[in-house]
C-alpha positions in Angstrom: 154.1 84.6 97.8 154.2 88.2 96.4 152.5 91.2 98.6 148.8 91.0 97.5 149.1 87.5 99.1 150.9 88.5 102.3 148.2 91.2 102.4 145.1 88.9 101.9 146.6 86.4 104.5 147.3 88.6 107.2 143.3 89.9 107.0 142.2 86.3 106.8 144.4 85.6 109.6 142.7 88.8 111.3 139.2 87.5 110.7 140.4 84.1 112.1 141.4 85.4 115.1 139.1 88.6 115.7 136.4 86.3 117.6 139.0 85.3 120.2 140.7 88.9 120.3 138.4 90.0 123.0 138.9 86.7 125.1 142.8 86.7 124.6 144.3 86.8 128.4 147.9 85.3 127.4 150.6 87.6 125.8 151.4 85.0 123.6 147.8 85.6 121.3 148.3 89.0 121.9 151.6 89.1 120.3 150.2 86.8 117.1 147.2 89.5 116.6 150.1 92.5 116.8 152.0 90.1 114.1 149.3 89.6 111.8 148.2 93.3 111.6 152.0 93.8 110.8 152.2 91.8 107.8 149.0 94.3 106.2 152.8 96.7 105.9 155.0 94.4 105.0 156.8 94.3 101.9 159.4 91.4 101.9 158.7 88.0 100.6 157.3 85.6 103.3 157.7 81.8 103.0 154.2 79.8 103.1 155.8 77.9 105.5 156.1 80.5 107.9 152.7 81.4 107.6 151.7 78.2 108.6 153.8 78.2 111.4 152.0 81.3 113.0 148.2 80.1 112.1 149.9 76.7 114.3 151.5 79.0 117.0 147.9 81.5 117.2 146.1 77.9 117.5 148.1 76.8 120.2 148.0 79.9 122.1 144.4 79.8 122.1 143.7 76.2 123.1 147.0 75.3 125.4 146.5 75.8 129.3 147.4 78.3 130.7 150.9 78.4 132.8 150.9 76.8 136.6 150.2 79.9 138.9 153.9 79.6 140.9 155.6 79.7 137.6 157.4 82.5 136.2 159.4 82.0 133.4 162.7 84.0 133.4 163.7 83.3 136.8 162.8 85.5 140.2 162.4 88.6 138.9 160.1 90.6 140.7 157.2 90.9 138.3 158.4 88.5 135.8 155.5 87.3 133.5 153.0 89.5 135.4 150.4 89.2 132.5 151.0 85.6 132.1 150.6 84.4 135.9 147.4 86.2 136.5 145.7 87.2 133.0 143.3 84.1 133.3 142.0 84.7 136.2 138.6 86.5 135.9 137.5 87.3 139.3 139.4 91.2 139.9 139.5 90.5 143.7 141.4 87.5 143.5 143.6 88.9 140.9 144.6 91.9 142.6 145.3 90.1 145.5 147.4 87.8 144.0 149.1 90.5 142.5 150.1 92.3 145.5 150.8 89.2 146.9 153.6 89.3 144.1 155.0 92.7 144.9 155.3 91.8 148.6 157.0 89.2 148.2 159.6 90.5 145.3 162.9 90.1 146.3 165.1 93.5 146.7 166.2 94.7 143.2 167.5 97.8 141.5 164.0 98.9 140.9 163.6 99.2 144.3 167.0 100.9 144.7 165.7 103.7 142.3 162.4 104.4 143.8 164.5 104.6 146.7 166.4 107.2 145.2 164.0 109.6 143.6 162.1 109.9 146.5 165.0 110.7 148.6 166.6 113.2 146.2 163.8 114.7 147.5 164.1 114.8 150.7 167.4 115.8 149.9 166.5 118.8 148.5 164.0 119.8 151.2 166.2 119.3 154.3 169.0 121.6 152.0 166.5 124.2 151.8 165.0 124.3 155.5 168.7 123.9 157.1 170.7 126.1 154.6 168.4 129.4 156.0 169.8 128.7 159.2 173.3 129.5 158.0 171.8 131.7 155.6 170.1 134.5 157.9 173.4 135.8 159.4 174.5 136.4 155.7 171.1 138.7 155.0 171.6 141.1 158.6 174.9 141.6 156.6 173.9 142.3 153.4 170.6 144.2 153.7 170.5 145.3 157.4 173.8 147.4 157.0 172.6 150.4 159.1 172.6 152.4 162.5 170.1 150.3 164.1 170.7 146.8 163.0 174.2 147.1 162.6 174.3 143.8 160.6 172.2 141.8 162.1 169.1 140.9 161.4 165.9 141.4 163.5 164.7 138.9 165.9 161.5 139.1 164.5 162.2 138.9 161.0 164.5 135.8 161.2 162.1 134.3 163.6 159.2 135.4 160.5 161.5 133.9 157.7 161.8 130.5 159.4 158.3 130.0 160.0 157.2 131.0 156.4 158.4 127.5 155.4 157.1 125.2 158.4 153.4 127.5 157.2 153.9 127.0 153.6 154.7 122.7 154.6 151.2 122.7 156.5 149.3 123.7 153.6 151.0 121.4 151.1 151.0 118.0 153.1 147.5 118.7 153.6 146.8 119.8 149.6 148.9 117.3 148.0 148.2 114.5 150.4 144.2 114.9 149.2 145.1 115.6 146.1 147.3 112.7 145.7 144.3 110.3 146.6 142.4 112.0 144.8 143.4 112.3 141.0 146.4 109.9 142.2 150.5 109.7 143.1 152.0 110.2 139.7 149.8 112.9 138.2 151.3 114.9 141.5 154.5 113.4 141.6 156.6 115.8 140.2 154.6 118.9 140.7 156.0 119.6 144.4 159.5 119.3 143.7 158.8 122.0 139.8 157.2 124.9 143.3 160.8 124.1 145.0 162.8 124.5 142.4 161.0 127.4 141.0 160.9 129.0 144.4 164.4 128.2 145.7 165.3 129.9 142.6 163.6 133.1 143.2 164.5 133.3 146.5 168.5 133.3 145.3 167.4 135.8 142.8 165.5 138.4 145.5 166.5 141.8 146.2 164.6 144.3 148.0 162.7 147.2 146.6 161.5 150.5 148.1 158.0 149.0 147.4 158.6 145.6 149.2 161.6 144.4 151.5 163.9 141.5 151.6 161.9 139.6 154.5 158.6 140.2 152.8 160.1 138.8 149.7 161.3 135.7 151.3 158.4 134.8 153.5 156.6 134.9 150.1 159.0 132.4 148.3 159.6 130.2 151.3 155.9 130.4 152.1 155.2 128.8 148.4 158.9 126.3 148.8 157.3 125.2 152.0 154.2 124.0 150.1 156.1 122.3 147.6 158.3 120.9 150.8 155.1 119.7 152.5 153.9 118.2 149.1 157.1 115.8 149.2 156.2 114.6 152.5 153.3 112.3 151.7 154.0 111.7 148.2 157.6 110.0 148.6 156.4 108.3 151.9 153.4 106.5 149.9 155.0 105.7 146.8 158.1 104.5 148.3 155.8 102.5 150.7 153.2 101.0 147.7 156.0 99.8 145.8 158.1 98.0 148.6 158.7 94.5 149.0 157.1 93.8 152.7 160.5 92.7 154.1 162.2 95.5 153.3 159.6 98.2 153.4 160.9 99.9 156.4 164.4 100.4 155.6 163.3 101.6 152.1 161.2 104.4 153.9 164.0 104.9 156.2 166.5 105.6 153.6 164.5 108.1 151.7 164.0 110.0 154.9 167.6 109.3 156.0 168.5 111.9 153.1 167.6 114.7 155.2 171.1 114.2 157.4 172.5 114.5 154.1 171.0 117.7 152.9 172.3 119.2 156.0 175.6 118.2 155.0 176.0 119.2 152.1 174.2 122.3 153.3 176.9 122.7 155.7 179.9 121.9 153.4 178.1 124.5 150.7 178.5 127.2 153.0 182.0 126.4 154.2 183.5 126.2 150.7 181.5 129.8 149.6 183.1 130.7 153.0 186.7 129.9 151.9 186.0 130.8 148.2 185.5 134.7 149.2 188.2 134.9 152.6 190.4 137.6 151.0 186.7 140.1 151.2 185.5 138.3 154.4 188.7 139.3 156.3 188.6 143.2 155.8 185.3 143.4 158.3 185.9 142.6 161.6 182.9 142.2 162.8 178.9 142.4 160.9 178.6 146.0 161.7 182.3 146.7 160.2 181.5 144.4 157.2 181.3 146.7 154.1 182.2 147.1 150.8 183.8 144.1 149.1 183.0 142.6 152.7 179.3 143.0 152.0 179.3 142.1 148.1 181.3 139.1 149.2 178.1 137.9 151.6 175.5 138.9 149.5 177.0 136.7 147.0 177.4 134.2 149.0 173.7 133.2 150.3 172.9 133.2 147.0 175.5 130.5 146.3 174.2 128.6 148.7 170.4 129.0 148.8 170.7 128.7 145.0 172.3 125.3 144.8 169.6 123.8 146.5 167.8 124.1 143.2 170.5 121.5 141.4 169.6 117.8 143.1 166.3 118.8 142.4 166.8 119.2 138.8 168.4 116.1 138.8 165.1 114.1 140.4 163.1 115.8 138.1 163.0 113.8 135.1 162.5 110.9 137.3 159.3 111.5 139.7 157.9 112.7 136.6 158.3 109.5 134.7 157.7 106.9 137.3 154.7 104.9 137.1 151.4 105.3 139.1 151.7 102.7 142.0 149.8 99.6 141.3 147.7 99.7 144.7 146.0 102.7 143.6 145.1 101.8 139.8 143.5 98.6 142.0 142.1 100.4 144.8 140.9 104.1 143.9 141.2 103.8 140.2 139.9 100.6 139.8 141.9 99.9 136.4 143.1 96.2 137.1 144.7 95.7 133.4 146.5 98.9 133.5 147.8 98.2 137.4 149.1 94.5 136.2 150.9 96.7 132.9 152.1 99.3 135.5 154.1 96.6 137.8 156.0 96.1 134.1 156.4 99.3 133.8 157.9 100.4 137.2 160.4 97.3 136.2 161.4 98.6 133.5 162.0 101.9 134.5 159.0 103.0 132.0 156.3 105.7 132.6 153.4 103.9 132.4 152.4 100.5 131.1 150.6 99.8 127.7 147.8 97.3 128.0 145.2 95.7 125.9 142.9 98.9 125.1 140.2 96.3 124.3 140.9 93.8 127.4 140.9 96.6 129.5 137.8 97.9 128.5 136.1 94.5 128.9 137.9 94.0 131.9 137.4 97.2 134.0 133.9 97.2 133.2 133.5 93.8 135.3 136.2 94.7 137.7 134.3 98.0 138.3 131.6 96.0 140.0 133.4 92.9 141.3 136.3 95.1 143.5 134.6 95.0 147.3 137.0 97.7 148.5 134.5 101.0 149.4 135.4 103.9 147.2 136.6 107.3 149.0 133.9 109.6 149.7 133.7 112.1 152.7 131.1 109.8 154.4 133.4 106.9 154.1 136.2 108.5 155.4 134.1 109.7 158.4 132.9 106.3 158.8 136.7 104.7 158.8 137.5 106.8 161.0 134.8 106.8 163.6 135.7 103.8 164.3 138.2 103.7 167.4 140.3 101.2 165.8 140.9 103.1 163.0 140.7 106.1 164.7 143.2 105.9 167.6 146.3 105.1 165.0 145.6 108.1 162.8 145.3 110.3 166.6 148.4 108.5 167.3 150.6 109.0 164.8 149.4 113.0 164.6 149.8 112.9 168.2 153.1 111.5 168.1 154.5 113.4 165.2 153.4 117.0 166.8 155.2 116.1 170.3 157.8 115.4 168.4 158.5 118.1 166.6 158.0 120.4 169.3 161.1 119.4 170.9 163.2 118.5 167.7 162.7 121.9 166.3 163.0 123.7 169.5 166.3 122.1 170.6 167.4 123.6 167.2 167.7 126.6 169.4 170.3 125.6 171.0 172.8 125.5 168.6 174.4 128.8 169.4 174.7 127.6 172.7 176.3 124.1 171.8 178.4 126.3 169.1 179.8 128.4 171.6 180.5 125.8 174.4 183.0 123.9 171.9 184.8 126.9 170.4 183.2 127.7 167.2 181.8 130.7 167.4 183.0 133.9 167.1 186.2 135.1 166.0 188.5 138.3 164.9 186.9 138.5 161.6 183.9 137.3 159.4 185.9 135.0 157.6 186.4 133.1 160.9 182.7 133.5 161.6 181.1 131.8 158.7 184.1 129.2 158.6 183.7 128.3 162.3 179.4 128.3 162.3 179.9 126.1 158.7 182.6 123.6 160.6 180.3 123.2 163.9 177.2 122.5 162.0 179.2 119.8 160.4 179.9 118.2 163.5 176.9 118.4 164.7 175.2 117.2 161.9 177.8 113.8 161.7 178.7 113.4 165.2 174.6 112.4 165.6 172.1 113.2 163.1 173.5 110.8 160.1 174.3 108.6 162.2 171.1 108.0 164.0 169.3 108.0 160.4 171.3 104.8 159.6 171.4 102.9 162.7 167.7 103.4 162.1 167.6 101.8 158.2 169.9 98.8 159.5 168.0 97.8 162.4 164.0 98.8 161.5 163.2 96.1 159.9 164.3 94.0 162.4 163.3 95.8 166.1 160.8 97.3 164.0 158.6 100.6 164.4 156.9 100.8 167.3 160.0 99.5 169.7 162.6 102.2 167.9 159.8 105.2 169.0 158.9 103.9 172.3 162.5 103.6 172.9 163.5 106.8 171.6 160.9 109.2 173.4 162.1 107.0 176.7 165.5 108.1 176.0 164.9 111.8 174.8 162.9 112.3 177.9 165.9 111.4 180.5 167.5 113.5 178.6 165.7 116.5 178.5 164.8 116.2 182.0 169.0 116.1 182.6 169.6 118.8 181.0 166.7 121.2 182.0 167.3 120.2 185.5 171.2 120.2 185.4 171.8 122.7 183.4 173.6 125.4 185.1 175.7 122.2 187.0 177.1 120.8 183.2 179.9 122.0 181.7 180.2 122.7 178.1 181.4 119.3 177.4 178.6 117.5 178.9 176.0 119.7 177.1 177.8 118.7 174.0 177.5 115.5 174.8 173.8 115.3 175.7 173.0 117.1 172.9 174.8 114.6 169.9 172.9 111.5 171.8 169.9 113.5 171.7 170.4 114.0 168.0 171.2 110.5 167.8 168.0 109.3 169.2 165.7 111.8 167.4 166.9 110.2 164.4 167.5 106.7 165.4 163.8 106.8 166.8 160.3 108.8 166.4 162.0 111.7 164.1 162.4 108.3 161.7 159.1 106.4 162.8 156.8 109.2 162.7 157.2 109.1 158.7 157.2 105.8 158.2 154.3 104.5 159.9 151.7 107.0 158.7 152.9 105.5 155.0 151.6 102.0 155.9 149.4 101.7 158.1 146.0 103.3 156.6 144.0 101.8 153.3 145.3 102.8 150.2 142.2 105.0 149.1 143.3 107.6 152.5 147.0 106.8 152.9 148.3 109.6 151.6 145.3 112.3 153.1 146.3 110.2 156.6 149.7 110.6 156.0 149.5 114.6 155.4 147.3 114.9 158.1 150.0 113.1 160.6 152.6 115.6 159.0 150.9 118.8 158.8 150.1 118.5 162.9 154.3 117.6 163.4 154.5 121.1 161.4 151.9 122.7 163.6 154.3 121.2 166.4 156.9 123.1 164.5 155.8 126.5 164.2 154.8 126.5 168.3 158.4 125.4 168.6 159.7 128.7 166.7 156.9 131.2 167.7 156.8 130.4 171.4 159.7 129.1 172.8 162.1 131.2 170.7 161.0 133.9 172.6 160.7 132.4 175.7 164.0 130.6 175.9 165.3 134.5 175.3 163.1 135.6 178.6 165.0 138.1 180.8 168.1 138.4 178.9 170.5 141.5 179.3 170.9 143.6 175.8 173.6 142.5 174.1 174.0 139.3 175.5 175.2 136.6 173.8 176.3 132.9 174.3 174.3 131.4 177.3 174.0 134.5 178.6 171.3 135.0 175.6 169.3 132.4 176.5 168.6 132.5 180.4 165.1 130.5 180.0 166.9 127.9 178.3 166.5 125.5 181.2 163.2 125.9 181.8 162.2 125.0 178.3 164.4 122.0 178.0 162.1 121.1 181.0 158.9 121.6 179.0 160.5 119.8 175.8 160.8 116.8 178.6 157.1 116.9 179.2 156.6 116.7 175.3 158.6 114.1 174.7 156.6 112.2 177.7 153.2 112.5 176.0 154.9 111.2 172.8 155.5 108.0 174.2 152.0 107.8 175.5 150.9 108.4 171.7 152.8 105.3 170.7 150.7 103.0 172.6 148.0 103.8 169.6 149.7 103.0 166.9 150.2 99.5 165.2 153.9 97.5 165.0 153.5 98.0 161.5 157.1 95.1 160.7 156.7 92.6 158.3 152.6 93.1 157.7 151.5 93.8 154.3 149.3 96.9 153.5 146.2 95.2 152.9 146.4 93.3 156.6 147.2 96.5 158.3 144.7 98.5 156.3 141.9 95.3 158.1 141.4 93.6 154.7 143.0 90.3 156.1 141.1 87.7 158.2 142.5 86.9 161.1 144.2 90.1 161.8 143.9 92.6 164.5 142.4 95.1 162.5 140.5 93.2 160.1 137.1 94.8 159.2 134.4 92.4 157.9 133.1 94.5 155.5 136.1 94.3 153.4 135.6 90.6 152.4 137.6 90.7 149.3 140.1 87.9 150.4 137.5 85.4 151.5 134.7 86.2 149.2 137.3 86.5 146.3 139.1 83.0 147.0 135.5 81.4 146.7 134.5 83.3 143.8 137.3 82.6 141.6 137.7 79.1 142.7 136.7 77.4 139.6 139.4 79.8 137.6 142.4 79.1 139.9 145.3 76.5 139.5 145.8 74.0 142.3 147.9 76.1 145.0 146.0 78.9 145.2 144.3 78.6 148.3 146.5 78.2 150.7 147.4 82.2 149.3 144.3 83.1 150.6 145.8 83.9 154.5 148.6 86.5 154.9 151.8 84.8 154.7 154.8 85.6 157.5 157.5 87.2 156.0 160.8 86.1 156.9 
């Protein structure tokens, strides 16, 4: 057959087979169309035999049944034949659901291990930045407060100014980008908040003061705009992570994303002690911050740039990857409405692709039905109000803001206490700045592992099996005994005992609502507000925040001598451990309103489900879509149509 012919056959094979095009819902006649237009290029000789054998192989795809529903060739795999399972059926509700259905079921898989990953890079990167000021602040009284007055150390007010810029700057983006990101959708953001904190941890590393503007107005500028891109992270990684999550696993998936954060403070730690030991010969030759000059001060202001600087680097790395990750299947069904392009999407997040590629001309067809079939409301103000009115819907979003702010309260205001806990177990201090930095670096670090990382992963091995609601009850229970100990005993413990209470209290926060409060808020509101709800829960923690630095920073301070420094700085201290212990009470009132959120799916927490406690009759996708697509299904289907117990 010479090319004219192989030309002429592939358009009559075209003609043949552009009546069915439009109707094709197997990959196999998809594939024989791609084929045919193919041949139009091809210049190699092509048997008539073989030609016959793909007119026999389009004819067979067009009149063979199509596959048994709970097959799906090439083993488990999570989304396996995607296209081929649930192409045929033409009612969208029932193919979504069965979809999801798929996803929730998936078993564990490396997919699953990178979404994990890219979201917690994140997370990585913001607990670096937030923690690394902490060590960082010291290092600016040095290096730009070298006068009379300060004597190297930097004003009360302006540390307590540079702190707060970020916990502002993370209230405005978990609100923004939690809207925005059910808005115009998780991938088009994803990405965008990590490109502010790289850009502004950069500039911050790169600041120097000016006789126009100072150093603290420069960095409550950049860690104002870091703090949005911070707060941007929060809802984003907690959603995405969440829509792509087997059920049985979800919670430890969310957990180990947000578990990241003991890293970040780490590595912030270990950052700081190797700049420390890096410049010792220059740290050695000032004695104390007012007698740090010269190569004393270079050596510092070198060094918090090191170390702010390198937060930049994991977030390079994560870069690539949040940009490049598919939109999450949930909302292409839910707020986009584009059920083709979610089913290609599933494939895609598989793969490790972008995006999927389906069928512009299915898809078309397809969405245009789907557009009116899908009984999910679409997001509108009104509807939100509506959702929310009710009390059922209602009480969880009031509890998890609730909980998150009472929380947040005490966990950034026992942050105040470090100095305190510092000084009772011998690092602080010393006979030169070298042994300063190296003792403040080394006492974060234990600290940070003697109960922060550990808590984090006690709380991933053991959430998906106590589950949500138990761990935060349990943990504000705890934290409050605790509080109440040490606001009431305080002067009566030794510095031993306060160590002590403080690394379980840092165990619980973590191993309880510090770990809840983001997880829950990520699954237990409909997909069209998850994310808004989610910002909402984390900006009013943030809130929760800021009272903790502005108010009882000062106060814990109340009444102290000049000078002062240890306990004797903070001579309030008790009294606001004591208030900490009323927060911490309210908090576990607050988790009476929200759900046990442990091996339910979305859509039967969300109230889609019959049969479960929140199901709202309205949504009547699952029954209304079962009877709809009846004639459509295979045999097996509709026992599908109730929520199945994970195990």
């Amino acid at each position: 057959m010479n090319g004219l012919g192989i030309v002429n056959g592939a358009k009559n094979l075209k003609s043949q087979t552009s009546t069915c095009y439009t109707m094709a819902k197997s990959k196999a006649t998809r594939l024989i169309l791609r084929l045919a237009r193919r041949l139009k290029h091809s210049h190699q000789t092509l048997t008539t035999n073989f030609v016959a054998k793909v007119l026999f192989l389009q004819f067979v795809a067009m009149v063979a049944p199509a596959p048994a529903l709970h097959t799906t060739v090439g083993g488990n795999s999570a989304f396996h034949n995607f296209n081929n399972d649930f192409a045929h059926i033409t009612d969208a509700n029932e193919r979504r659901r069965l979809a999801l259905a798929e996803i929730d079921k998936a078993p564990f898989g490396w997919y699953h291990v990178r979404a994990c990953v890219v979201a917690g890079i994140g997370f990585f990167t913001d607990s670096y930045d937030i923690f690394a000021i902490n060590l960082v602040t010291s290092m600016l009284g040095i290096a730009f407060f070298q006068n009379s007055v300060s004597k190297g150390t930097i004003p009360t007010t302006s540390d307590t100014a540079i702190k707060v810029a970020t916990s502002g700057g993370t209230v405005i983006g978990q609100l923004g980008f939690g809207w925005l990101a059910d808005v115009v959708g998780r991938k088009k953001m994803y990405g965008l908040e990590l490109m502010i904190i790289i850009f502004a941890t950069l500039a911050q590393a790169l600041s120097s003061p000016s006789h126009a503007v100072s150093i603290v107005g420069l960095f409550i500028f950049w860690r104002v705009l870091m703090g949005i891109g911070i707060g941007g992270d929060y809802p984003l990684s907690s959603v995405i992570t969440s829509e792509f999550a087997t059920t049985k696993w979800r919670g430890a998936m969310m957990n180990a994303v947000f578990a990241m954060q003991g890293i970040g403070q780490f590595t912030a730690a270990i950052i700081a002690l190797i700049v420390t030991a890096g410049f010792k010969e220059s740290l050695v030759t000032g004695s104390k911050a007012s007698t740090c000059t010269g190569v004393c001060q270079l050596a510092v202001d070198k060094m918090w740039r090191v170390i702010i600087g390198f937060g930049a680097v994991p977030g390079c790395i994560a870069l690539y990857y949040r940009l490049t990750i598919p939109e999450t299947p949930r909302y292409t069904f839910d707020v986009a409405r584009d059920v083709e392009q979610a089913t290609e999407d599933v494939q895609a997040y598989k793969q490790g692709k972008s995006h999927g590629e389906p069928d512009e001309i299915t898809r078309a067809t397809t969405n245009n039905q789907a557009a009116q079939e899908l009984e999910i409301p679409k997001a509108s103000w009104a509807d939100f109000v509506a959702h929310y009115k009710q009390w059922r819907f209602g009480k969880i979003l009031l509890g998890t803001a609730g909980s998150w702010f009472f929380l947040d309260v005490a966990y950034y205001g026992l942050s105040l206490n470090n100095s305190v806990i510092l000084s009772a177990i011998g690092w602080s201090g010393g006979h030169n700045m070298y042994e300063v930095f190296y003792k403040t670096a080394v006492g974060n670090l234990i600290l940070v592992c003697a109960g922060a990382i550990p808590g984090y992963w006690v709380s991933v091995a053991t959430i998906d099996t106590l589950g949500r609601k138990p761990i935060q009850f349990m943990g504000f229970t705890i934290l409050t005994i605790l509080f109440i100990i040490i606001g009431f005993a305080y002067n009566k413990l030794s510095g031993h005992a306060l160590l002590a209470l403080y690394v379980i209290a840092q165990f619980f926060f973590n191993f309880g609502p510090n770990s809840t409060t983001f997880i829950v808020p990520g699954e237990c509101f409909p997909t069209r507000y998850r994310s808004t709800s989610h910002g909402i829960s984390a900006a009013s923690g943030k809130v929760g925040a800021i009272i903790a630095q502005v108010v009882f920073g000062p106060l814990r301070t109340r009444g102290a001598a000049p000078g002062a420094t240890g306990a004797a700085a903070s001579p309030w201290l008790n009294h606001v451990m004591q208030i900490f212990a009323l927060f911490m009470l309210l908090g576990l009132f607050t988790t009476f309103l929200i759900p046990e959120t442990k091996r339910k799916t979305l859509e039967e927490l969300a109230g889609e489900v019959p049969g479960t406690p929140n199901y709202d009759p309205a949504l009547t996708r699952y029954t209304a879509g079962a009877q709809k697509s009846g004639h459509s299904s295979h045999e097996g289907i509709a026992h599908e149509t109730q929520p199945e117990k994970i195990v």
